[in-house]
N, C-alpha and C positions, 0 to 999 in steps of 0.2 A: 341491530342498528336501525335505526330511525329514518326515513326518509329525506329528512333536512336535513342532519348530519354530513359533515365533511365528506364522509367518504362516498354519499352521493350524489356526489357531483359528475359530471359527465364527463368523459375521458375521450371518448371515441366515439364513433360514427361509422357503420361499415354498412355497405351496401353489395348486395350480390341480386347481379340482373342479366334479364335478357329484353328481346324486345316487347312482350305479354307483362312479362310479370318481374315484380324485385323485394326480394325481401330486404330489413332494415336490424341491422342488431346493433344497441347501445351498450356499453359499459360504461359503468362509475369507476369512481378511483377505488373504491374496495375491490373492484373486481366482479363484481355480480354484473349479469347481462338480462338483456329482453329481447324482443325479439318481435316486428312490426313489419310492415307489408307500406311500399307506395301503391298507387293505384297499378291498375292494370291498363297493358296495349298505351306505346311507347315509354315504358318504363323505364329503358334505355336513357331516355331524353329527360325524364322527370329526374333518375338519378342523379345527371348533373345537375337541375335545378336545386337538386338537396346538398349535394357539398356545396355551393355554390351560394343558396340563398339561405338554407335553412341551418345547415353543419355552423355556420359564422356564429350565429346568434343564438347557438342551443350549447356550444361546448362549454364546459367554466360553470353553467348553472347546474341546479338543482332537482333531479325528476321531481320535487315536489314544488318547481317552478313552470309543471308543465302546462296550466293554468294560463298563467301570467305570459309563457310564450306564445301558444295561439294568441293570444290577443295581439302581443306586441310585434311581432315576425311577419305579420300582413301592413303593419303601419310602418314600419320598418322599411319593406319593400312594396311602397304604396305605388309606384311607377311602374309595379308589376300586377295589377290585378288577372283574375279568374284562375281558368281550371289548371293549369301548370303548376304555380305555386301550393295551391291547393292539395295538389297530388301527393305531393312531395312533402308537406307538412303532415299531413298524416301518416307517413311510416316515422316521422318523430312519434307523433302523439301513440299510437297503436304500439311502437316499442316500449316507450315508457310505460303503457298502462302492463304491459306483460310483465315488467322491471316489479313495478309495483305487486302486480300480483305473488308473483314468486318470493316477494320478501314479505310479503305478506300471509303468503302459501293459503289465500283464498284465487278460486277461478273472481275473471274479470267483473263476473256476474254481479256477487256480492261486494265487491269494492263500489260500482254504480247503485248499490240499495237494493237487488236482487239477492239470487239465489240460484242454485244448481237447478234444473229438474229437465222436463221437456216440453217440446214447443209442437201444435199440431203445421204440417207445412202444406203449400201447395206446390204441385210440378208443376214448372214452369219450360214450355217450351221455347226455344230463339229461335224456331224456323219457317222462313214461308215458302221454301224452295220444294216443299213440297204439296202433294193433292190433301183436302179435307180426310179421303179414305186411309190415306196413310197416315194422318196426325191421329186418327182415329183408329188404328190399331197400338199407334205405338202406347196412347196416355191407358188405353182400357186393359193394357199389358201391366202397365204399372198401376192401374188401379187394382187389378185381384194378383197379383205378385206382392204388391212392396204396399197397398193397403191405404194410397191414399184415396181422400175425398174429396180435393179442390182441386184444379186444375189452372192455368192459363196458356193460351194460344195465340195466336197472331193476326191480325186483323190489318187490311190498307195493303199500303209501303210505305216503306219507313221515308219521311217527310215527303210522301209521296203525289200532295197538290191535288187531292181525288181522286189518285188513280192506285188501283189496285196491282196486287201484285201479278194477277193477269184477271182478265175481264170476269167476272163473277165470282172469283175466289170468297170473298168475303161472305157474301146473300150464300154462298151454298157452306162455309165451314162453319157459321154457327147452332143451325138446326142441324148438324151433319155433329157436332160433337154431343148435341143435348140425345139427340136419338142414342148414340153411342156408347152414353155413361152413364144415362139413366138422369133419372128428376132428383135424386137424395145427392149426389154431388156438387159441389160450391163449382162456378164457372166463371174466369174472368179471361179477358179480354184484352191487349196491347194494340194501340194503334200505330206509335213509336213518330207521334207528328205528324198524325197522315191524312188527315180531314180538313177542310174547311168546316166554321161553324154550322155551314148549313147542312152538309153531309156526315159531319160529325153527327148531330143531331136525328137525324134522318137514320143512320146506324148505329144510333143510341138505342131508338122508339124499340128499332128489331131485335135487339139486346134484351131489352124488358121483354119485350114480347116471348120470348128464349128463357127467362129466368136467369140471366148472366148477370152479376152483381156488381162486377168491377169493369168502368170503363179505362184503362190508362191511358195517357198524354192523346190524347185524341186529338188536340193542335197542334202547331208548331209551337213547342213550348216554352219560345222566347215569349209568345205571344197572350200574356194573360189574361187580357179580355177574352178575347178569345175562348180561351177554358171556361173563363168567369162564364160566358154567355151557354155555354154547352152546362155546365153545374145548373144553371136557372134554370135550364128546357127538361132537365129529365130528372127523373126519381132514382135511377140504382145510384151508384156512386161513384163519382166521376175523381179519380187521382192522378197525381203526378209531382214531380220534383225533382224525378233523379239527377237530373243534370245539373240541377242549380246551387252554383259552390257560393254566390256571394249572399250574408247574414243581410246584406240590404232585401234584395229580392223577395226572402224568405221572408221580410216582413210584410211585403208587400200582398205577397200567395195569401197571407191569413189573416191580415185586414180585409183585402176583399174579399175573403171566402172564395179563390178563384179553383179549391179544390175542394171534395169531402173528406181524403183521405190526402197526408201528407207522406211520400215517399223519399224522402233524404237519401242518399246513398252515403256512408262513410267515409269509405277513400275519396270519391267524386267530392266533400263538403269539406274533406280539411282534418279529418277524426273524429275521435268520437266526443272530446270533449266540444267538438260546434257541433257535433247532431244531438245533444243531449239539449241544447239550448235550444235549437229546433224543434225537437219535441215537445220539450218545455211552455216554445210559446203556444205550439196546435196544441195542447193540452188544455190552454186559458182558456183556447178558442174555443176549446168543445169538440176538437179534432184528432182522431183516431193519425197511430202512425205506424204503417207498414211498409219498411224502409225496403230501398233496392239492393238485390246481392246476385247478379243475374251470374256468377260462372264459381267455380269450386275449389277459389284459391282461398287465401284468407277473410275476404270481406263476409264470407259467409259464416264465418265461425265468428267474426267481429258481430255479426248482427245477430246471429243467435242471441250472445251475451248480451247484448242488449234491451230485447225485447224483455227476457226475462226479467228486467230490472224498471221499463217502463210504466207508470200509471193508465198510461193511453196506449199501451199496444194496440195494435191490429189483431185480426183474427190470425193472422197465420207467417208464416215464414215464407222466403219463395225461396226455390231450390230448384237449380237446374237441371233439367234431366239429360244435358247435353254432356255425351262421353269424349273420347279422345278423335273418333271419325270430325268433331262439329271442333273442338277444344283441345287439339292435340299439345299443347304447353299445359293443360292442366296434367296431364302425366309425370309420377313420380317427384311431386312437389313437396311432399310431408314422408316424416319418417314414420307417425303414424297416424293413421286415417280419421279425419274426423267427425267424417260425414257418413254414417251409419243409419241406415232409413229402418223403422222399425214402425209395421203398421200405419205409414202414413205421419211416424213422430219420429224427428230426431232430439238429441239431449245434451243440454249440457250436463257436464262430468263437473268432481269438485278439485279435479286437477288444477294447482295452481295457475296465474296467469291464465294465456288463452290454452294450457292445455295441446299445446302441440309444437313437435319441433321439428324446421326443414329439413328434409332431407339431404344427408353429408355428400350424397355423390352428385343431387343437382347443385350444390351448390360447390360443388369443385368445378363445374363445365362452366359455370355464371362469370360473366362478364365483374369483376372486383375493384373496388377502391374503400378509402378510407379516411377521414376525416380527424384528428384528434389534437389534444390540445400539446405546447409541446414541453 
């Protein structure tokens, strides 16, 4: 059966959450299902925004109207703009491309113009609660263990106004990670909104100086001058995006060149059919994109699939290395695992869809509703 065809049409809407994390599963009227992810951390909250805003205007169509709804379902509910809406629109979009996949019985890769295979990743850490010495045993554990070569660390505090997360944190954990892992590893950097342009800049220069290649959100990332100004003072490359769900903004970032590198996040923009359009335009631009997937639910398998199908990838994937001590909800999420590190690569498989299915007993404990036509 055909995608346009009667029977798939949309029937249902079910949601299974907590307050982390909510997966999204749709059925057509023939019966076949997918299987999609709202954002993470209050997911709880997003879920109602999906029966609510997105379940009205998605039931009765088409998965091959999934197109046509991102567009329409933000002008729909224009009184509602940013990141809520957004959230919640993407466990539509992320279920139906799994719909697709599996009646298609290609991974999501190659429905986007991709391919199965594997992606090189960097570890990416989310913590500054701890010493440089300690960030520094844990990444060089995982560098001759699990075999990567790129790394990221933590830099500031998070919109932290120039102040560090204690007084010299910063000046001492980037020559403290370059010592530690050697000159042949890729090194980036998160500042998470934490500079002023002048200190941004000032902790750029030291950056280059380190051979660290990636500066992220070094501003307040409302603030795109700001970026703008930090991009013109330095040579490595200065990125950011993740937070930014509205297609206006996004134009804005890459008219002015106010980054080198374009980081969209998936769930945080709506899906993946608006980060494709995001890539699409930093592509025009001349601009590489290595999207955010900062935890080890599904945005990170979404982004896999992704890349792999991009003209303008990034170098690398980011992969959290944060286990259940840092991410206790990511525990016991999938039925089977789909984050496999191998030498520093993970893979996508030619498993249908995204290739993985929740796990039945968290989603017995999950918070339930349902959405369907009658």
């Amino acid at each position: 059966m055909q995608p346009g065809q009667p029977g798939a049409r949309i029937v249902a809407l079910e949601t299974f959450v907590n307050e982390f994390v909510g997966f999204v599963r749709i059925t057509t009227r023939d019966g076949r299902q997918g299987w999609g992810q709202l954002s993470t951390y209050n997911a709880d909250i997003t879920a109602q925004v999906f029966h609510r805003q997105i379940a009205p205007w998605s039931l009765g169509r088409g998965v091959e109207e999934l197109e046509a709804l991102v567009a329409e379902i933000p002008e729909r509910e224009h009184k509602f703009p940013g990141t809520y809406l957004r959230r919640a629109l993407a466990g539509l979009d992320t279920a139906v491309w799994d719909w697709r996949g599996r009646a298609e019985g290609l991974p999501v890769a190659a429905l986007l113009g991709g391919s199965a295979g594997g992606l090189r990743a960097y570890a990416s850490s989310m913590r500054r609660d701890i010493t440089p010495e300690q960030e520094a045993v844990r990444l060089t554990r995982l560098r001759d263990e699990q075999g990567f070569d790129a790394f990221k660390f933590r830099v500031g505090a998070e919109c932290g106004h120039d102040r560090d997360e204690w007084p010299g944190r910063t000046e001492a954990i980037v020559p403290a990670m370059r010592r530690a892992l050697g000159e042949e590893v890729s090194l980036l950097v998160d500042a998470n909104s934490g500079f002023s342009p002048p200190r941004a800049i000032e902790i750029g220069q030291m950056l280059q100086d380190n051979g660290v290649e990636h500066f992220e959100e070094p501003c307040p990332y409302w603030e795109l001058e700001q970026t703008a100004e930090v991009t013109r003072a330095l040579d490595l490359d200065v990125t950011g995006g993740e937070q930014d769900c509205e297609l206006s903004q996004w134009r804005r970032m890459i008219e002015m060149r106010a980054v080198d590198i374009i980081q969209p996040d998936i769930l945080y923009l709506g899906g993946v059919v608006r980060t494709m359009a995001v890539a699409a335009a930093g592509a025009a631009a001349g601009l590489p994109c290595t999207p955010h997937c900062a935890n080890l639910s599904m945005v990170t398998l979404f982004t896999m699939h992704l890349l792999r199908a991009l003209p303008n990838a990034g170098k690398y994937l980011e992969f959290s290395i944060e286990g259940p001590d840092y991410y206790p909800w990511q525990e016991g999420l999938f039925e089977n695992d789909p984050y496999r590190v191998e030498n520093g690569r993970l893979r996508v498989t030619e498993a249908p869809g995204w290739g993985v299915m929740p796990n039945p007993a968290w989603l017995e404990k999950a918070q339930y509703r349902i959405s369907r036509t009658e």
